[in-house]
N, C-alpha and C positions, 0 to 999 in steps of 0.2 A: 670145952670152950663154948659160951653163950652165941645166939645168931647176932646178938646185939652187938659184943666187944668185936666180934670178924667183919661185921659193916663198919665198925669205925677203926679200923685196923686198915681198911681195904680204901678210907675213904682220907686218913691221913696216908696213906701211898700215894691216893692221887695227886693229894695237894701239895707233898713232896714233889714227886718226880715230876708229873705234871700241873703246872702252877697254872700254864696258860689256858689251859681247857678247862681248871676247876673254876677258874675267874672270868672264862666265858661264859660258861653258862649260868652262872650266878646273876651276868649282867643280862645275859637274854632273857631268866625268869622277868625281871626287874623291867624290863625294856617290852613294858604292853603296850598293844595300840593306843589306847588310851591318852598316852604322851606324846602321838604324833597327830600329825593337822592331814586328814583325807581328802586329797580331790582328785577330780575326773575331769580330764581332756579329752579334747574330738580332735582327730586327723581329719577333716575336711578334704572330701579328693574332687577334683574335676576328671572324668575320665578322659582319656584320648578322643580325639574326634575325627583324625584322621589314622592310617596307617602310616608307621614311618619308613620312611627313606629305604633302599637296601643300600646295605656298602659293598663295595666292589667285589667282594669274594661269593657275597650272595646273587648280584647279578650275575657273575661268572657261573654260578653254579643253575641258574635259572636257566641261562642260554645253554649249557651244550644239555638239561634233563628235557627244553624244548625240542632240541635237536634232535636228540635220543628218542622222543614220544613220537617228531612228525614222522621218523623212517619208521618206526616201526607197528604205527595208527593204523588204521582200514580207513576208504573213503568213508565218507558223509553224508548226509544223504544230498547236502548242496551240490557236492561234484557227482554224485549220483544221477543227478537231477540236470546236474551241466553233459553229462557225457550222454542223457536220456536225446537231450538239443539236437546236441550236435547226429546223433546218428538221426536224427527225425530230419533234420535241413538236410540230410546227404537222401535219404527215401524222397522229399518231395524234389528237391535239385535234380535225380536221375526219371523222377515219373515212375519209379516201379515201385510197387506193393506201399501205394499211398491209399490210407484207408480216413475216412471223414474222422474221425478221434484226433487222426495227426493235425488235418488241416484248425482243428478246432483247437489242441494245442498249442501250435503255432499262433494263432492272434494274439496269444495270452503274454506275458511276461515271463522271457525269458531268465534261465538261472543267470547269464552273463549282463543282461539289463538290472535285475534285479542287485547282483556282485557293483554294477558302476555305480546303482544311485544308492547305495548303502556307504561306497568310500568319496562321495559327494557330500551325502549327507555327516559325514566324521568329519571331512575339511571345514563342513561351515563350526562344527562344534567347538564349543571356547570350552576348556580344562577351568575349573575356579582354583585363585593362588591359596596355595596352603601360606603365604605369609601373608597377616594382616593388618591393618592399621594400630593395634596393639604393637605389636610388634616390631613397627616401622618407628612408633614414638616410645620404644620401650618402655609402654602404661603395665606395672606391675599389680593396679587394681583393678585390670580388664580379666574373664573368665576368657577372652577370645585371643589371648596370647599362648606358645608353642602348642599348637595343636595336637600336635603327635607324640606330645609328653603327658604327663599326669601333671597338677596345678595343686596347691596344698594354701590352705589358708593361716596364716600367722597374723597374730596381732601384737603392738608394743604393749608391754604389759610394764607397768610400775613397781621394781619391788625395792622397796625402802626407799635411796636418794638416787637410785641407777634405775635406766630402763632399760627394758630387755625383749627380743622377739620370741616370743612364745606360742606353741596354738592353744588357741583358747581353754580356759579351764575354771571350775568352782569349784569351791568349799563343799566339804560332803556335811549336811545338814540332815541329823538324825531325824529332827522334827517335820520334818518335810519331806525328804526321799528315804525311799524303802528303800534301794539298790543305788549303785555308783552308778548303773544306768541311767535311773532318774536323773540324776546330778550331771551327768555327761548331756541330759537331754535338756536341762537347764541351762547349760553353761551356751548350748545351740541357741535355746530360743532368747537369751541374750544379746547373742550379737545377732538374732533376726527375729526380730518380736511379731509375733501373728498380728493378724490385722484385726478389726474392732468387732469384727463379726467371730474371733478366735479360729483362724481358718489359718492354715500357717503358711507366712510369705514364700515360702523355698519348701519343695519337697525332698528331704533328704533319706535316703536308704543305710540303716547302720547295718553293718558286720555281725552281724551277735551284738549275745549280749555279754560276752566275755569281754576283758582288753586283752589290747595287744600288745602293749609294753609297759613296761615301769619304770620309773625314777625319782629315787627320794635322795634329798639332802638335808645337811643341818642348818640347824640356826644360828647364829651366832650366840656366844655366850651371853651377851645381855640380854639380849630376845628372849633368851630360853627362861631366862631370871623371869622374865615381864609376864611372859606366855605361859609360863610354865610347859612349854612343847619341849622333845627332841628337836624334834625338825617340822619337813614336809615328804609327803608320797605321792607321786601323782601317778594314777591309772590313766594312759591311755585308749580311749575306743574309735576305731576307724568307721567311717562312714563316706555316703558318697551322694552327689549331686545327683539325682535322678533325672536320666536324661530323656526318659521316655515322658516324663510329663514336664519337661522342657516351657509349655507355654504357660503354667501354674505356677513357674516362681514369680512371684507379683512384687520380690526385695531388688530386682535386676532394673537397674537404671541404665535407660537409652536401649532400647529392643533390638534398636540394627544389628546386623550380625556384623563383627568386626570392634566393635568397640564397648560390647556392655559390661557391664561395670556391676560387682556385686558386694555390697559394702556391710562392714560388719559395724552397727549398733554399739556404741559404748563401749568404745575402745579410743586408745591415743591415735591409732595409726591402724594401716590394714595394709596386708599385701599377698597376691597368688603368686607362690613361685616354685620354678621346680626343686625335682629333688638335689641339684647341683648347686642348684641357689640357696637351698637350704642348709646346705653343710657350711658356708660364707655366712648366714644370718645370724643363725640359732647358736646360741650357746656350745661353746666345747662339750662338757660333760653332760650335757644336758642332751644333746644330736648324738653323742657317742653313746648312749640307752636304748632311746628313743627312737633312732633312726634305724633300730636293727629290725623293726616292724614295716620299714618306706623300704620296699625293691626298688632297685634300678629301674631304668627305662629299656633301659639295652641287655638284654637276655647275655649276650657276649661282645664283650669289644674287640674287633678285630687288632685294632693297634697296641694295644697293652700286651695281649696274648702275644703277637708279635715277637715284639719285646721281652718277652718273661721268655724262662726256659724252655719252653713249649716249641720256641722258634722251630726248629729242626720238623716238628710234625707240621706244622704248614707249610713249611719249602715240599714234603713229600706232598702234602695235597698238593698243591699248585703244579707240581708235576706233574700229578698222575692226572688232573685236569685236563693239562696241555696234551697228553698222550692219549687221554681217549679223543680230544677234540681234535687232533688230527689225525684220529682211524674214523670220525666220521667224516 
């Protein structure tokens, strides 16, 4: 028997038995990029600017490993230096074996003078509020709203007769960009166009130059008639506000801290919000891709975990909490 007739023997088998896999991949040869529309979006991040909050279990756990450090610490050289004091005030108080070093120590600042005007000087100290006047007028276009969260840029984007909250994104342009990074770096200097010296408004730091996530959809059937497209793909690349040259974003309106404001360029709408906000804005299917590249804010929630089957291992922490803090 020929190799020829055992390949087409082998290959009406498959399209017997298996129909769905020979008519898959017929349509995947079929199905080149060629037919879909490329573009690249930026995740715009604002980083945290403060630490957040602990929640109760993490304070708990703070106070008895302080408690645990102070008993089992060595002095310092502060109470080194206090317990130096006091045995020096008891040698010149009795007049014996007082030698000029002590008397010349004694004028100076003691460790117990020094302990008063240190928790004098913390009284007069004002703490600055981690809530700010973003905040207080929930301005979703301020960078100075939840501090201790990440901030994510989204713009309304127009697609057909609906509008929709998207982060920003362009068209991949053979003629113009070499890589979807270029196009991702387009789609930036879009909504923050450099100034007329080409100097760029907002210092932004990207991730690589890989993306982080993907999500394509289709066209509708008459689009695809018009367009001759499948669909769209859109590459994700994450990137971030550079904070360290913080005083060279020149796109930020109103400097004061608390309410400035960073607006994106040629769009309908613009808004920073977190990642909780964002799961409410953005598209279903579109955040459910997408979002798998946005972490949390909160490493662990204590309350969910709670809740979930797990319960029973945190009643035994919290015990075993309660039992070491009352052996110390």
């Amino acid at each position: 028997m020929s190799l020829q007739r055992v390949s087409l023997i082998r290959l009406i088998r498959i399209d017997r038995f298996c129909p769905k896999i020979f008519n898959r991949s017929i349509s995947s040869n079929s199905n080149n990029p060629s037919q879909w529309d490329l573009f690249a979006g930026i995740c715009l991040q604002r980083c945290p600017l403060i630490v957040p909050e602990l929640n109760w279990l993490e304070k708990r756990a703070q106070n008895m490993f302080n408690k645990i450090e102070l008993a089992n610490s060595l002095y310092s050289d502060h109470e080194m230096r206090h317990f130096e004091n006091l045995r020096r005030a008891e040698r010149i108080a009795s007049g014996v074996n007082v030698s000029e070093k002590d008397l010349e120590e004694a004028a100076k600042q003691t460790a117990q003078d020094f302990e008063e005007a240190s928790i004098k000087e913390m009284k007069q100290f004002q703490f600055g509020n981690s809530v700010t006047k973003a905040d207080l007028s929930n301005n979703e276009k301020s960078i100075d709203r939840s501090l201790d969260k990440y901030l994510y840029l989204v713009i309304k984007t127009k697609l057909g007769s609906n509008e929709h909250w998207l982060f920003p994104q362009e068209q991949y342009q053979p003629d113009q960009d070499k890589s979807l990074r270029q196009t991702a770096e387009r789609a930036l200097e879009n909504c923050f166009p450099s100034k007329k010296d080409k100097s760029p408004s907002v210092i932004v730091k990207f991730l690589g130059n890989c993306p982080s996530a993907f999500y394509s959809y289709r066209y509708p059937r008459q689009l695809i008639n018009e367009r001759q497209k499948q669909g769209a793909r859109i590459f994700l690349f994450k990137c971030q506000l550079d904070v360290n040259e913080e005083g060279k974003h020149s796109a930020i309106q109103d400097k004061t801290f608390g309410n400035r404001i960073l607006k994106a360029e040629n769009s309908l709408d613009f808004s920073w919000l977190t990642r909780n906000e964002l799961c409410q804005r953005l598209p279903e299917r579109y955040w459910k891709q997408l979002g798998l590249a946005i972490y949390p804010d909160e490493i662990i929630n204590i309350d969910k975990l709670i809740q979930s089957s797990k319960r029973r291992n945190i009643n035994r922490l919290t015990k075993r909490l309660e039992k070491i803090e009352v052996a110390n």
